[in-house]
N, C-alpha and C positions, 0 to 999 in steps of 0.2 A: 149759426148752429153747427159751426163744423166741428166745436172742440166735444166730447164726448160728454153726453147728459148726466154722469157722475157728477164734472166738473165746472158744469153748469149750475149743480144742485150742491154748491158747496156751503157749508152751511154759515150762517151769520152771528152763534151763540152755541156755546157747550150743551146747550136745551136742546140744539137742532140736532145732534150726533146722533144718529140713533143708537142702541147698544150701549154696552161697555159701562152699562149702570156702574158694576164695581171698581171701576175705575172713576170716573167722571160723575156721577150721582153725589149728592148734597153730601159736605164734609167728605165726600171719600180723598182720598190722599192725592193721586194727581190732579183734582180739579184745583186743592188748596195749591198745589207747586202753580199750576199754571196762573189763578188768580193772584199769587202773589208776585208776580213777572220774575221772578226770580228764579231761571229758569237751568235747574244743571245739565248736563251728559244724560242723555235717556237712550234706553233702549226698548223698543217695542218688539215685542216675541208674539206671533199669531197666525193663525190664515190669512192668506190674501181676501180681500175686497174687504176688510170688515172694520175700516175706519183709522188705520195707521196715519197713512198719508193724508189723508183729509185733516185727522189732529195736527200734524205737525205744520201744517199749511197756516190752522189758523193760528197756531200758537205763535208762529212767525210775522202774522197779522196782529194780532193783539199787543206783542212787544214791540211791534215797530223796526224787525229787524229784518233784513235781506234775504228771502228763500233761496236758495239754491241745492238743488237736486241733483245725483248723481247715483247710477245705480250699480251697483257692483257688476254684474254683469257682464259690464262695459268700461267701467271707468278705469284709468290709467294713471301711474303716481302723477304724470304732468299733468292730467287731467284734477287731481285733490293740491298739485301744489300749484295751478291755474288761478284755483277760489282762494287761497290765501292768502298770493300776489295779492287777491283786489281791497285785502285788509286798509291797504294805504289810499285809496280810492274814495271818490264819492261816494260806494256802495257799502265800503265799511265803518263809514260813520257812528251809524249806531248797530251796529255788529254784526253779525251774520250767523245766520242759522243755516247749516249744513244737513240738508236729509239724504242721507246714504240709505237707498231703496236694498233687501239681500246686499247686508254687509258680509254675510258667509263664505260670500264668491270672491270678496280681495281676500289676495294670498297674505301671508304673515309680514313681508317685507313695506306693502301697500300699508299694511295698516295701522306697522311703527312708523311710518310718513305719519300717516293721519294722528296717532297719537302725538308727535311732537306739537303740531299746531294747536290742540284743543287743550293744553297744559295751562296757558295764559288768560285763557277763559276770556280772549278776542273770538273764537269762533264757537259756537254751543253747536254740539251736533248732537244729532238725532237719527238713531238709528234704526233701522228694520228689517225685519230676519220672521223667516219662516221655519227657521230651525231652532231649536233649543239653543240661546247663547252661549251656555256655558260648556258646550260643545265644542264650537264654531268659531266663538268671537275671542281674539288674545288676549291675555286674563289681564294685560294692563289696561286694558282698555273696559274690559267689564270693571275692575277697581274704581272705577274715574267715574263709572256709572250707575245710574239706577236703571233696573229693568222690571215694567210693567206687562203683564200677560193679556193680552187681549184674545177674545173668545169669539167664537160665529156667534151671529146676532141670531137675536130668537125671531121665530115667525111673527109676531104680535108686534115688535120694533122694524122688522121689514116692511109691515104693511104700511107704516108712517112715513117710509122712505119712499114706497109705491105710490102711495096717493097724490104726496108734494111732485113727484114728476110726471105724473097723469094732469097735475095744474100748470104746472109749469110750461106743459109742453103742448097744454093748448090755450096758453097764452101766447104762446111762440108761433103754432099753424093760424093762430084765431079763428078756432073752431072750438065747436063742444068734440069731447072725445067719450064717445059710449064705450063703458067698460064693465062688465059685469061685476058684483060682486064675488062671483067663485072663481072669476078669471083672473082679481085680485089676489085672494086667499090660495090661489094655485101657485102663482109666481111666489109671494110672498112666503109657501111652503118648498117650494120644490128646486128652490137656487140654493139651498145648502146652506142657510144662514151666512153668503157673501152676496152684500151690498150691492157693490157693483155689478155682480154677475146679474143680480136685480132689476136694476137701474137699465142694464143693455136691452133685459128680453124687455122691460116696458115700452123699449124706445122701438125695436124692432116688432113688437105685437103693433105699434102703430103706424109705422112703415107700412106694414103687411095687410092693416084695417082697410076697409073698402071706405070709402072718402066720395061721396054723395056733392061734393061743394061745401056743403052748410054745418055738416058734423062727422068725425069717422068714428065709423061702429070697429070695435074689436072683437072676434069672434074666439069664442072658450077654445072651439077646436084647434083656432091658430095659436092661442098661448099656448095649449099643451101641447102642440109641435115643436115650438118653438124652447119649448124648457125640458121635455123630455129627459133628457141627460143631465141634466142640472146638479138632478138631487144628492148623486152620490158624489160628494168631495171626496176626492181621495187623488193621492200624490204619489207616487211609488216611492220614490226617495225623500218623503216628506213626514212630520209626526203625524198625519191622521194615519198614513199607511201601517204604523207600529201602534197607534192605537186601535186599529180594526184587527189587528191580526192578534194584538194582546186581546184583546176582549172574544175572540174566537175559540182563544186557546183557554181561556179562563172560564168561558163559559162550557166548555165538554168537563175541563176539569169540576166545575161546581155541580156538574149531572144537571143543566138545562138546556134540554136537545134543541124546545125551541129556539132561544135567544144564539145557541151555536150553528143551525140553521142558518138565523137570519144573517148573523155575520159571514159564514159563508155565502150565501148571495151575495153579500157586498163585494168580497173579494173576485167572485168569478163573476160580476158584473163589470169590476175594473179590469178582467181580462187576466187576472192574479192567481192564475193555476197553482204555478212554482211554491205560493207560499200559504195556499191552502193543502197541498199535497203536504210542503214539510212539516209544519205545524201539527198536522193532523196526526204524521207517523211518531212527531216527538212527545204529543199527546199519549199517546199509544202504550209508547215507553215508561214516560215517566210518572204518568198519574194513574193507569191500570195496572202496567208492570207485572206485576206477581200474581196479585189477585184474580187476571184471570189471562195468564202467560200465550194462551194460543191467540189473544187475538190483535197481536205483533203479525204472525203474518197472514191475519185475516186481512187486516189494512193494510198490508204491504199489494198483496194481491189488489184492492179495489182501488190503492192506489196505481198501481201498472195497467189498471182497465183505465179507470180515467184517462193518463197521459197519452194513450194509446186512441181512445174516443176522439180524445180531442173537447172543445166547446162547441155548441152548447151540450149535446151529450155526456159529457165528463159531470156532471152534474148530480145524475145519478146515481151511480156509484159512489160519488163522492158525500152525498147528503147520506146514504145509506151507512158508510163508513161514521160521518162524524154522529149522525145519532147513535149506533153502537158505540162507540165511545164516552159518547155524554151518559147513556145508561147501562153503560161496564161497573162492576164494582170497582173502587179504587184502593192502588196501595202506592207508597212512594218508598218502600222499603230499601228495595234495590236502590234506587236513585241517593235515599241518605245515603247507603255503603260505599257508593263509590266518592260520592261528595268526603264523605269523612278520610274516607283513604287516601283521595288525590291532597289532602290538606296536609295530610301527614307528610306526603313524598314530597309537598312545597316546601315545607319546612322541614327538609332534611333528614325528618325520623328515617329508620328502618337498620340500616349496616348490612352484613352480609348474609348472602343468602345462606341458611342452615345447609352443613355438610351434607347431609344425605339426602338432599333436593338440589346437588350442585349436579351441572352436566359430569360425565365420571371423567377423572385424569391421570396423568402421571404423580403418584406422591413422593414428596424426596425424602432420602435418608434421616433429614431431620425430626421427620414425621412420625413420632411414635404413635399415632394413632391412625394404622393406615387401612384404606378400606372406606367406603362409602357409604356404611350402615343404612340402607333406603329400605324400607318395607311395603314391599306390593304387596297393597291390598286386596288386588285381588286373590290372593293367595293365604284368605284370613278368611273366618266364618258371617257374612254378610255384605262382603267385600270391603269390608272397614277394617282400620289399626287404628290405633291412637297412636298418633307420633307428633312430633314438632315442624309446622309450616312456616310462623311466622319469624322473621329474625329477631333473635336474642330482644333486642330493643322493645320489640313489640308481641314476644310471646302470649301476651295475656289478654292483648287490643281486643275488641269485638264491635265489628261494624257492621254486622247484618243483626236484626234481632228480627224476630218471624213477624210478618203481619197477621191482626184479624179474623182475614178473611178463608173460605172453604181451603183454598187449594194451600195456600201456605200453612194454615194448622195442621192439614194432611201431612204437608212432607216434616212437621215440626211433632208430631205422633209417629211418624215413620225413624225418625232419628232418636226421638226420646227414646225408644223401644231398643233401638242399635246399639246406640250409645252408653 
């Protein structure tokens, strides 16, 4: 029992995986590559614990070809052209399947190594990334491959993985192991849809069980000790991290205080101030904007309380902040203006800046038109002129147009009337 109850509980048939229905579920596309043993370049894209490694294990089992593991992390080119050598081997008989654990971590030079070998289609590797590949992984190498999305498993296929090592594992004490059903349903909810992390609290709520000789009782109180933390997956430099903060910032933007709430808790539960502070201010910005201008440094202010509070107190302020946000009125006015204008200066529009908004200078002789002709406004009836800002090019452009809302119709009635 010293190898870890994961690996214990490895499974004996694509039925036994729990998850990843859309992937492996009757006719879905990778179950048909794998049953046809015809097996190319894959890449598995996902969270940890939720069945990568396990797949690629058996798929190495089922074809009858050589596992060998290597995790980026750690591995070294001498270490990927170590497995190649053993082509010539007794081991590479009938082929080898290479699973590179976070292939993200070898650098680009590691990974034209490893592409050169899997050209031949003597080595099948299989890859695993908790990053988006097409990020990450060098584009020769994503060409050569197919990449499959694997998802956290649902509570309802975790609890099928709970129960097989609640058997398992008092097959192994020879003992009955008393477990509640809500001490079930808690693990099976509260590990974050990863398996593994599953599979550990089980092993360790039985460690922890009080053991009579003849059976060990598990107590609800020790599993929710034991899993307490579980529930919130989150990776700071990982895609749930950009999925929580996405979904934080899209939910103030769509005016549901609840749901922006809630993902704020997520984040100040992973201790992720920094990026519910910025989020919150560029909320602030870009989705209320115009519509109701003062409350840029409403949030600025209850953002500098927060940072200043500290956690858990920063909370406060902070929840106060993004529900005013979620139910601000919204405008993105300003934000297309600048968007449309920085597109312009990408592509080169504009020329030079109009004469009479040029800083003032020396004109030379050749200059029959000399003089600066600028008209301060303030020096006109409402403190308006009509004159020319935009360069020649773009005299006529117009990238603001008025929002909607109270306060921009106001100043869009204040100018009509000027102008």
């Amino acid at each position: 029992m010293s190898s870890p109850l994961a690996d214990r509980l490895r499974p004996q048939s694509l039925d036994d995986i729990v998850g990843q229905k859309h992937l492996l579920g009757e006719n879905k596309p990778l179950r048909k590559i794998i049953e046809s043993g015809r097996i190319p370049n894959l890449i598995f894209y996902g969270p940890s614990g939720v069945g990568k490694t396990t797949l690629a294990s058996y798929i190495a089992k089922v074809t009858n070809r050589t596992f060998k593991k290597l995790n980026g992390t750690t591995a070294s080119t001498s270490d990927i052209k170590e497995i190649f050598a053993s082509l010539d081997t007794f081991e590479g008989i009938n082929g080898i399947l290479l699973y590179l654990d976070e292939i993200q971590y070898l650098n680009k030079k590691q990974q034209q190594t490893l592409l050169e070998y899997i050209e031949n289609g003597k080595i099948t590797l299989i890859a695993s990334t908790t990053e988006n590949p097409y990020f990450y992984v060098y584009n020769a190498i994503l060409s050569r491959s197919t990449v499959f999305e694997f998802k956290s498993v649902e509570k309802d296929e975790i609890k099928k993985a709970v129960m097989r090592a609640v058997k398992i594992l008092s097959k192994e004490y020879e003992k009955e192991i008393v477990i509640s059903e809500t001490a079930v349903d808690h693990i099976s909810f509260a590990c974050g849809g990863d398996v593994r992390k599953s599979l550990n609290a089980v092993e360790l709520s039985v460690l922890s069980g009080d053991d009579d000789g003849e059976k060990i009782v598990v107590s609800d109180d020790s599993v929710r000790e034991l899993t307490q933390k579980s529930a919130n997956r989150y990776d700071k430099d990982g895609d749930e991290h950009y999925d929580i903060i996405s979904a934080y910032q899209k939910s103030m933007r769509g005016s549901d205080p609840d749901a922006a709430v809630h993902y704020l808790a997520r984040l100040l539960d992973a201790g992720d101030i920094m990026s519910a502070c910025r989020r919150l201010l560029v909320c602030a910005c870009e989705d209320v904007g115009l519509a109701y201008p003062q409350i840029i440094p409403i949030v600025k202010s209850y953002v500098d309380t927060a940072l200043q509070l500290g956690l858990p107190e920063a909370r406060i302020p902070l929840a106060d902040a993004v529900i005013m946000v979620s139910l601000a009125p919204k405008s993105t006015t300003g934000y297309q203006a600048i968007n449309a204008a920085m597109q312009d200066v990408q592509l080169g529009k504009g020329g030079p800046v109009p004469r009479q908004l040029q800083n003032m200078h020396y004109d030379g002789e050749d200059n029959s038109n000399k003089g600066q002709h600028y008209l301060y406004p303030h020096d006109y009836p409402d403190h308006y002129v009509r004159q020319q800002y935009l360069p020649d090019a773009l005299k006529d452009k117009k990238y603001y147009s008025f929002g909607d809302n109270k306060h921009e119709q106001a100043f869009k009635a204040y100018w009509d009337k000027i102008k």
